[in-house]
Residue frames as a rotation matrix with the C-alpha (Angstrom) as fourth column:
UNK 1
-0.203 -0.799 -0.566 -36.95
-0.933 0.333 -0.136 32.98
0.297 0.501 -0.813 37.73
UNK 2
0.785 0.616 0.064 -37.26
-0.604 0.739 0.299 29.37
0.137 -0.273 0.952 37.98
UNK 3
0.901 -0.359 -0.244 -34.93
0.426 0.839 0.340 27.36
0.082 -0.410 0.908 39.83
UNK 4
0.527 -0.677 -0.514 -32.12
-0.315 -0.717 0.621 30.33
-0.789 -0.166 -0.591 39.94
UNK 5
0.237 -0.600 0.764 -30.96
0.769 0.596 0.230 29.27
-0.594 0.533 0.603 36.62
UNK 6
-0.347 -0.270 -0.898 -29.00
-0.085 -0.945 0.317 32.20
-0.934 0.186 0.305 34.82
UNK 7
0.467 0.494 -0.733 -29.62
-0.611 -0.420 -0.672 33.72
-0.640 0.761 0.106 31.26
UNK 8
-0.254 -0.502 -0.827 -27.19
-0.965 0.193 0.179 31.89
0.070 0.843 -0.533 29.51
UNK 9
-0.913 -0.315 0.257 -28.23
-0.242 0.929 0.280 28.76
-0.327 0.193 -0.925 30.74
UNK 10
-0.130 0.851 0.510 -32.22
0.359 0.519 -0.775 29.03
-0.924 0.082 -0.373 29.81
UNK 11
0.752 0.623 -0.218 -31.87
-0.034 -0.294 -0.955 30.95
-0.659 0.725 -0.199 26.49
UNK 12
0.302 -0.932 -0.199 -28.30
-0.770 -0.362 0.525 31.16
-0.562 -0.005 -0.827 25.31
UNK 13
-0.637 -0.612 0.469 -27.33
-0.513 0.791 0.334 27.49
-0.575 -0.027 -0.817 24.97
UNK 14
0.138 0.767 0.626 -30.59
0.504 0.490 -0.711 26.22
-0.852 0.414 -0.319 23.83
UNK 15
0.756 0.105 -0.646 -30.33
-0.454 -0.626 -0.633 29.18
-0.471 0.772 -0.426 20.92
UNK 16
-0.094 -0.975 -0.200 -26.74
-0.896 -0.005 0.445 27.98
-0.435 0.221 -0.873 20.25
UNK 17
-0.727 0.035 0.685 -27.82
0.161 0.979 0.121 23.89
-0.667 0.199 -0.718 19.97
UNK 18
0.294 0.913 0.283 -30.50
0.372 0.163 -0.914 24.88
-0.880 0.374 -0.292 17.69
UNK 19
0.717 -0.075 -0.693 -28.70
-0.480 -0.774 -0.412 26.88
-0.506 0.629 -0.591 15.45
UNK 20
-0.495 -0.716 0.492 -25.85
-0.511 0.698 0.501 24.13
-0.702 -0.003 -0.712 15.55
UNK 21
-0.489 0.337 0.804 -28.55
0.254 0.937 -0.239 21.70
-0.835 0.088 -0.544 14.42
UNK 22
0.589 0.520 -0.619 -30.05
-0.102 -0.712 -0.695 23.85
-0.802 0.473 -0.366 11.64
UNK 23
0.313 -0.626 -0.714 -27.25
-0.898 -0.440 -0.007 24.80
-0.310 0.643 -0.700 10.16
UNK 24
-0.537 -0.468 0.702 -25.77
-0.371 0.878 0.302 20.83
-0.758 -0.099 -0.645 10.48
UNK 25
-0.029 0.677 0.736 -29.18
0.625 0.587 -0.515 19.40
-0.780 0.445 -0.440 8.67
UNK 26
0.774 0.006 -0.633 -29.14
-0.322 -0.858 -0.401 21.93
-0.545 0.514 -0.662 6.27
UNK 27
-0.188 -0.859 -0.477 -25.48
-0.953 0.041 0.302 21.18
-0.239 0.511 -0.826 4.90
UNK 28
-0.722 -0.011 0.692 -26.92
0.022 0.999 0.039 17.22
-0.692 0.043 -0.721 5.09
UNK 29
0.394 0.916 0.075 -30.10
0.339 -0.069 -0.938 17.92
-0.854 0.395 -0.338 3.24
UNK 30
0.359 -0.505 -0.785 -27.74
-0.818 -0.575 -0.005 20.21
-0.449 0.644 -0.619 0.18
UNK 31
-0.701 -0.713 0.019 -25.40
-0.606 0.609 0.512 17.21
-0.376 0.347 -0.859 -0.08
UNK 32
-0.284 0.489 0.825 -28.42
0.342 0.855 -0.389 14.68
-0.896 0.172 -0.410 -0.87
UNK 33
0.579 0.812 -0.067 -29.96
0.132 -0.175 -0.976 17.21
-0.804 0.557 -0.209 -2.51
UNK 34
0.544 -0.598 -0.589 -27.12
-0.724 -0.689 0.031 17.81
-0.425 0.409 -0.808 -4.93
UNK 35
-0.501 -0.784 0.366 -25.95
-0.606 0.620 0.499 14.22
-0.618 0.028 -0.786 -5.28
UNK 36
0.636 0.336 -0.695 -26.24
-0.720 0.583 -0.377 12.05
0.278 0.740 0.613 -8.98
UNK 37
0.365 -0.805 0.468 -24.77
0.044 0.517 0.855 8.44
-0.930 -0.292 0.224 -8.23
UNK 38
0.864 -0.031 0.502 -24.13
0.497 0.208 -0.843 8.73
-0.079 0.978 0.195 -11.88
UNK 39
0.660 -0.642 0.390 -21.65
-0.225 -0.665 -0.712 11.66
0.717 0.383 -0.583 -11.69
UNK 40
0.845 -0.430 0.318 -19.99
-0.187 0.319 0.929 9.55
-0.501 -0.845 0.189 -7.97
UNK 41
0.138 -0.951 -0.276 -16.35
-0.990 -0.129 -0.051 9.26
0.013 0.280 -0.960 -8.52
UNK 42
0.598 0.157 -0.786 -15.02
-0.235 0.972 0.016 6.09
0.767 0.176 0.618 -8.87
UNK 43
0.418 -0.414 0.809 -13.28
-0.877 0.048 0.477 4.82
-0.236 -0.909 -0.343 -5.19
UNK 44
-0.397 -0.604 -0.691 -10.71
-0.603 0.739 -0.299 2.23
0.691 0.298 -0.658 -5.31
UNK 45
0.537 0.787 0.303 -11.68
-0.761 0.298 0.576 -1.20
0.363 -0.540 0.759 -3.80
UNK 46
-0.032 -0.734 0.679 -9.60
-0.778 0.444 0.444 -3.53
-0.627 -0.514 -0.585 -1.40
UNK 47
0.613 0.021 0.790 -10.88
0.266 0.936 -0.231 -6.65
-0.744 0.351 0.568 -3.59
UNK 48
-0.638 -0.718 -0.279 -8.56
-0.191 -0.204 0.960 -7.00
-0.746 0.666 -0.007 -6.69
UNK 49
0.143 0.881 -0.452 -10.42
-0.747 -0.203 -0.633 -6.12
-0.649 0.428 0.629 -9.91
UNK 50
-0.092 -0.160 0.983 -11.39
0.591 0.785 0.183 -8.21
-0.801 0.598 0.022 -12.59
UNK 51
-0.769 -0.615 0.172 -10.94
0.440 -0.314 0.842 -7.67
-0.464 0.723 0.512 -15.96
UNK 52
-0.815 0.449 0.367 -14.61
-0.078 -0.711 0.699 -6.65
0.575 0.541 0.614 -16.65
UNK 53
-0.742 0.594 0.310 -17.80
-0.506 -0.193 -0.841 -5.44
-0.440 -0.781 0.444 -15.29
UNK 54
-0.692 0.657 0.299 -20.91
0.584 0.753 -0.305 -7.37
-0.426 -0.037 -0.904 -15.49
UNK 55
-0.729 0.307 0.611 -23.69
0.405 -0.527 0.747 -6.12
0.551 0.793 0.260 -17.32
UNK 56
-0.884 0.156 0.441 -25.22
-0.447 -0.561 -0.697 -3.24
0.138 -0.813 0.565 -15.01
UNK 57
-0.901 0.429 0.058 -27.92
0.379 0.848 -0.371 -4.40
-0.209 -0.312 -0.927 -13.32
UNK 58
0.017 0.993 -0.119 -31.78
0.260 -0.119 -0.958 -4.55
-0.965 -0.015 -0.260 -14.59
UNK 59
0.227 0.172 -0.959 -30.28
-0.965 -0.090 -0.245 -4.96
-0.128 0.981 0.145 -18.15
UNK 60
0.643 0.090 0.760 -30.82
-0.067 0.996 -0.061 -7.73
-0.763 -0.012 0.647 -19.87
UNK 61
-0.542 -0.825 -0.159 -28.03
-0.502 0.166 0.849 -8.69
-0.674 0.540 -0.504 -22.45
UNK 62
0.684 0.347 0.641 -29.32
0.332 0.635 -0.698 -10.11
-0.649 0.690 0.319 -26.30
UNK 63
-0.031 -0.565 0.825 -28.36
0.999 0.000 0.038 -10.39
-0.021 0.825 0.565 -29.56
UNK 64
-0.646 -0.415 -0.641 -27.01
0.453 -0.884 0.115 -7.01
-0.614 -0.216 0.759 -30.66
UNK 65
0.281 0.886 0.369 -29.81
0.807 -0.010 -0.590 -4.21
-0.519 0.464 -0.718 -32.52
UNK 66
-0.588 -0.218 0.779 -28.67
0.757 -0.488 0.434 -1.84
0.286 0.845 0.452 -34.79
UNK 67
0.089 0.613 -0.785 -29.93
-0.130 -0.774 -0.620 1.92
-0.987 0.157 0.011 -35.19
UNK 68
0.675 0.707 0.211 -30.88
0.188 0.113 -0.976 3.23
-0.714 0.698 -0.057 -37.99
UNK 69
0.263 -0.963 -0.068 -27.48
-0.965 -0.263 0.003 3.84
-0.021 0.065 -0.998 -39.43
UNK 70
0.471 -0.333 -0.816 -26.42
-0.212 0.856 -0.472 0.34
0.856 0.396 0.333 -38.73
UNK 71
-0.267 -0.939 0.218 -24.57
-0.181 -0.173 -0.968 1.24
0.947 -0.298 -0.124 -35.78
UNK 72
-0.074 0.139 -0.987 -24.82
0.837 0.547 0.014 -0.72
0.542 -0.825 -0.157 -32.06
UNK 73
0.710 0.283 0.645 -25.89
-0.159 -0.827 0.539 1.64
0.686 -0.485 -0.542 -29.38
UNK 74
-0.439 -0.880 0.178 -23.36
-0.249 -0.071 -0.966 2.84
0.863 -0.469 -0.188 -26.71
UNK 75
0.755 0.039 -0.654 -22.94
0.651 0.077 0.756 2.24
0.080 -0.996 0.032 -22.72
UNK 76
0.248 -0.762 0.598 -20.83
-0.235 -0.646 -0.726 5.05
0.940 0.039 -0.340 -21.64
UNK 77
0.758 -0.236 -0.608 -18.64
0.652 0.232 0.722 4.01
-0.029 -0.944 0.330 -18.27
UNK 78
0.631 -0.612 0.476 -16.21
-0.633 -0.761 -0.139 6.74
0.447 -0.214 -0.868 -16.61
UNK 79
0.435 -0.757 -0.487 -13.05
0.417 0.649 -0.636 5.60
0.798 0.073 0.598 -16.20
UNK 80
-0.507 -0.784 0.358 -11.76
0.394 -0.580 -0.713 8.14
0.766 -0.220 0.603 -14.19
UNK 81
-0.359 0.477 -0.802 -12.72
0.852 -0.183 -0.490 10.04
-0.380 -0.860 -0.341 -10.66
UNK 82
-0.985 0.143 0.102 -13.92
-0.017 -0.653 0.757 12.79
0.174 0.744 0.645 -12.84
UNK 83
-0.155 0.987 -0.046 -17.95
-0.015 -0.049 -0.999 13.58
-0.988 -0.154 0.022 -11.67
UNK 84
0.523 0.772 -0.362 -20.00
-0.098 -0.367 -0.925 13.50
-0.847 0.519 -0.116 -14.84
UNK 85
-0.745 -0.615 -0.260 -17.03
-0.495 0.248 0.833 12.50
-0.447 0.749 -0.489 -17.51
UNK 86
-0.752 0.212 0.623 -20.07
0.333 0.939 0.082 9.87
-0.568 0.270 -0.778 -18.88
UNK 87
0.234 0.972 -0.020 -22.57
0.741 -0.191 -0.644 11.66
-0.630 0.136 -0.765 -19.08
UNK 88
0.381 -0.284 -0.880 -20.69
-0.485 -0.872 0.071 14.74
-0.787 0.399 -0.470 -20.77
UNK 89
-0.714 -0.691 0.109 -18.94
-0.234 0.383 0.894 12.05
-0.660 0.613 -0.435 -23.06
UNK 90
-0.542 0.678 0.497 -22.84
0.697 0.693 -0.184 10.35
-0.469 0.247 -0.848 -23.64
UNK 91
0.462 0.371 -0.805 -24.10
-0.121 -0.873 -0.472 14.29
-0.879 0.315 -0.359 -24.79
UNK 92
-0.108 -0.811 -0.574 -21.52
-0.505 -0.453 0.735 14.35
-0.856 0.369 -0.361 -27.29
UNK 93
-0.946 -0.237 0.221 -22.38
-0.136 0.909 0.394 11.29
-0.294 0.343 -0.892 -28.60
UNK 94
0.207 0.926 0.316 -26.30
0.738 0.064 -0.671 11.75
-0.642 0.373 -0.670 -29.04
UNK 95
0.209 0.298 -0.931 -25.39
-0.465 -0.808 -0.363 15.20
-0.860 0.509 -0.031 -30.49
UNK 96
-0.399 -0.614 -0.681 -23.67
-0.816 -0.101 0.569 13.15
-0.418 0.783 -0.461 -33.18
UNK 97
0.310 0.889 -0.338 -26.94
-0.911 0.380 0.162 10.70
0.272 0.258 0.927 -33.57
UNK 98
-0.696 -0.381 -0.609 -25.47
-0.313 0.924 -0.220 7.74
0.646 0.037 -0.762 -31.57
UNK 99
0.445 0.891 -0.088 -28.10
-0.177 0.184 0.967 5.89
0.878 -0.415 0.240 -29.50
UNK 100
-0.571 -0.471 0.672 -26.84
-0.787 0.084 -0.611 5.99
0.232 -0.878 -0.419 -25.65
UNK 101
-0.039 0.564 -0.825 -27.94
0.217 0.810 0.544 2.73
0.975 -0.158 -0.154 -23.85
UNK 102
0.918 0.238 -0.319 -27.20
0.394 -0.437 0.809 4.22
0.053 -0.868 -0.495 -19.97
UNK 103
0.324 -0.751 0.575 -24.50
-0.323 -0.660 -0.678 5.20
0.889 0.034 -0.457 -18.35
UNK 104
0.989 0.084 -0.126 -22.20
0.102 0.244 0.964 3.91
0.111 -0.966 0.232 -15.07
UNK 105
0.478 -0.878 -0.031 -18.93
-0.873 -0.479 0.091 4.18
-0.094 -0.016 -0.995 -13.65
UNK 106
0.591 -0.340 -0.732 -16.30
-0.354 0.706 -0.614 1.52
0.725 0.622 0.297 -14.62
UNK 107
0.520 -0.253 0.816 -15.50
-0.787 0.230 0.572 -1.24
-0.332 -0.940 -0.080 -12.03
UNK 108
0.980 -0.183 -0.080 -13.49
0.122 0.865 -0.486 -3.30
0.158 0.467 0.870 -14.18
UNK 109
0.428 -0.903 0.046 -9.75
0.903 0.430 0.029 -3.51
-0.046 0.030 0.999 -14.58
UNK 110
0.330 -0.298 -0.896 -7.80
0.049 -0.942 0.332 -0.21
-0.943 -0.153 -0.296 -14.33
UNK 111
0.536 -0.077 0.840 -7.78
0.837 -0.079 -0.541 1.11
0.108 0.994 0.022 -18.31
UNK 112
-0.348 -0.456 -0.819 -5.24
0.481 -0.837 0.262 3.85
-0.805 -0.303 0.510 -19.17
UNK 113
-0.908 0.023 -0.418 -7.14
-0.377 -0.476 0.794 5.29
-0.181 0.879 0.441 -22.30
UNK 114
-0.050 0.827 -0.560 -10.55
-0.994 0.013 0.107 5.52
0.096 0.562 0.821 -24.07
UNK 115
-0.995 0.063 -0.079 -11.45
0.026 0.917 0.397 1.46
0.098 0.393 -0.914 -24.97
UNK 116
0.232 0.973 0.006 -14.31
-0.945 0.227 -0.234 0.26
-0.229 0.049 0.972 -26.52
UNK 117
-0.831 -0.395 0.391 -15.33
-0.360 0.919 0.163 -3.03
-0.424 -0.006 -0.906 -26.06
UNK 118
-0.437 0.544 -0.716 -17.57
-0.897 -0.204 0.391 -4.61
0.067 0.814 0.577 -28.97
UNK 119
-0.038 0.234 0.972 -19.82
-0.438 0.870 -0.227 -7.82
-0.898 -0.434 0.069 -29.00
UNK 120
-0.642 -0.427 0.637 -19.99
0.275 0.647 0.711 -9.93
-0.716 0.631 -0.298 -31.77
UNK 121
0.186 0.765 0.617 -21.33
0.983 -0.145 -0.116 -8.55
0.001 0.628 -0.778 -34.79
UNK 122
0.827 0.335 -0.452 -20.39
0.456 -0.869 0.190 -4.92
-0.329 -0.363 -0.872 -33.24
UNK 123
-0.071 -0.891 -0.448 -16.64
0.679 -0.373 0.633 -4.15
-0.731 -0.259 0.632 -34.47
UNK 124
-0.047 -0.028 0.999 -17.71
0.707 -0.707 0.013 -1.79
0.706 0.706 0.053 -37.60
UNK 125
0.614 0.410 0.674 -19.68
0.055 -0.874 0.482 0.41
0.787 -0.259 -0.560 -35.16
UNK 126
0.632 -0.488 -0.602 -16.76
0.668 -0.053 0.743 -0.03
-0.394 -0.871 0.293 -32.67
UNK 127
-0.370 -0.929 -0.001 -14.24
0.854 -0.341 0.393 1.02
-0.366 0.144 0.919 -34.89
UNK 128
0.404 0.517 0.754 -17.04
0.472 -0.824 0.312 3.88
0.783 0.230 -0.578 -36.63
UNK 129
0.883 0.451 0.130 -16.96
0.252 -0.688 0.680 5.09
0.396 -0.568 -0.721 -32.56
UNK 130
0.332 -0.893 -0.304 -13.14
0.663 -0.008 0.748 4.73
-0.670 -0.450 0.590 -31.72
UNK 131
-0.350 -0.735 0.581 -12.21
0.804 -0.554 -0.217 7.29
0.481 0.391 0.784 -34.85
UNK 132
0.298 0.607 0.736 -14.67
0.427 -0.775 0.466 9.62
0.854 0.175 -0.491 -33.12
UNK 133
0.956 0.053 0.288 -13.47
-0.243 -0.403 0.882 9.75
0.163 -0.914 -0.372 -29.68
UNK 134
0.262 -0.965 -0.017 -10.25
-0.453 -0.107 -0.885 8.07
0.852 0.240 -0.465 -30.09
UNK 135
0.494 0.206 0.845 -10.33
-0.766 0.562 0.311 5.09
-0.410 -0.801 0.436 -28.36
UNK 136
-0.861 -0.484 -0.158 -8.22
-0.507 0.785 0.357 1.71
-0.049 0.387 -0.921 -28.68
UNK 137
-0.082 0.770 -0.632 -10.78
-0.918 0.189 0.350 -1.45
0.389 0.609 0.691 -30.06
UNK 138
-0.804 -0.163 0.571 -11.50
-0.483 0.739 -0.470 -5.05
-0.345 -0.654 -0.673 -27.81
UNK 139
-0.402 0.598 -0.693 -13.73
-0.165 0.697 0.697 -7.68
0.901 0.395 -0.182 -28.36
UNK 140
-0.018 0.418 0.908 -16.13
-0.951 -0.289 0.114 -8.22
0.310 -0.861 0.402 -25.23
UNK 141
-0.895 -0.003 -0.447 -16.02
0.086 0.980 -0.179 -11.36
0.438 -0.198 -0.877 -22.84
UNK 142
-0.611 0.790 -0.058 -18.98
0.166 0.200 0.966 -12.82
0.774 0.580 -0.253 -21.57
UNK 143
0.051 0.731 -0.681 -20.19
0.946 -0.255 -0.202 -11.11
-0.321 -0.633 -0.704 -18.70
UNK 144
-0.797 0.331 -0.505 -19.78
-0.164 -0.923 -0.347 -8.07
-0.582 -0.193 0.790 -20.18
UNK 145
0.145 0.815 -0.561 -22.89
-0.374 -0.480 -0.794 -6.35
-0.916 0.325 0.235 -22.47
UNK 146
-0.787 -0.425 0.447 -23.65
0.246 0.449 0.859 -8.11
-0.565 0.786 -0.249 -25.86
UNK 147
0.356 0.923 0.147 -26.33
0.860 -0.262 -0.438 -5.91
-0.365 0.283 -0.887 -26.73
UNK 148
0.844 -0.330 -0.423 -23.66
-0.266 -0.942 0.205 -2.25
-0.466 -0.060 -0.883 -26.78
UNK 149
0.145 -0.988 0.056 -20.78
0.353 -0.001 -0.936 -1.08
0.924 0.156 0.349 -27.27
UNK 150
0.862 0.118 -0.492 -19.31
0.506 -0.148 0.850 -0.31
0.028 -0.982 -0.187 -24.10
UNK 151
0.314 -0.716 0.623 -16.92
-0.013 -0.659 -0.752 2.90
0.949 0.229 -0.216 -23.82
UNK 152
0.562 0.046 -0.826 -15.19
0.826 -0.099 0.556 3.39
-0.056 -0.994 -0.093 -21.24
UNK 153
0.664 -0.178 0.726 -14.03
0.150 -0.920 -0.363 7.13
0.732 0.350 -0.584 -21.16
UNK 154
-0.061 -0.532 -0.845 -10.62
0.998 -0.061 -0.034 8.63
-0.033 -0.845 0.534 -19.73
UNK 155
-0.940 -0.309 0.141 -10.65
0.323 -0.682 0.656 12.24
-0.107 0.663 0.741 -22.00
């Protein structure tokens, strides 16, 4: 024996802190591995919101392009703390040949309902996408997107 130390304290404890730590990294590794920031709930923020989000970042905003249809491509934002409400809303919406432009979670003003918000030139294909989902109709201000339409989804 080495230094009169007992069983539990040279094999026991050490087994125990290793298994601790295993089991700890493990559950940390799952959560990364398992996390889309896309599908992140939305979290309320101490600052007081503003009335719209900027156009997400590493898009550039132009005149608006048509598909082939005529019809402005979407931005789908979740409104709601709902994981994955955008993306499930933004499926729906390709199945039915709209062009999706991305997807994020909506950090604007607190909306109680669907709303698309249209840029100039865009209110046919707003009002084309508001009978489909059933959404109220806005005109965009100028930081938001003037390239989209921009949904923001509660439903």
């Amino acid at each position: 024996m080495s230094g009169g130390q007992t069983f539990n304290q040279r094999v026991t404890i050490p087994v125990i802190v290793i298994i601790v730590t295993v089991v700890g990294l493990f559950l940390i590794g799952y959560k990364l591995w398992k996390y889309n920031p896309t599908d992140a709930p939305i979290t309320g923020s101490s600052a007081a919101p503003s009335w719209s989000p900027s156009a997400p970042s590493g898009i550039v905003s132009a005149a608006p392009t048509a598909d082939a249809a005529g019809r402005l491509p979407v931005f789908v934002y979740n409104g709601t703390t709902t994981p994955g409400l955008a993306k499930k809303v933004s499926e729906g919406l390709n199945n039915k040949n709209w062009v999706i432009k991305g997807l994020d979670n909506w950090s604007g003003q607190p909306l109680t309902k669907n709303t698309i918000f249209y840029p100039d030139g865009g209110k046919s294909s707003a009002e084309e996408l508001a009978k489909q989902v059933g959404a109220v109709v806005l005109p965009t201000t100028p930081d938001m997107l003037q390239d989209a339409l921009s949904l923001v989804v509660f439903k």
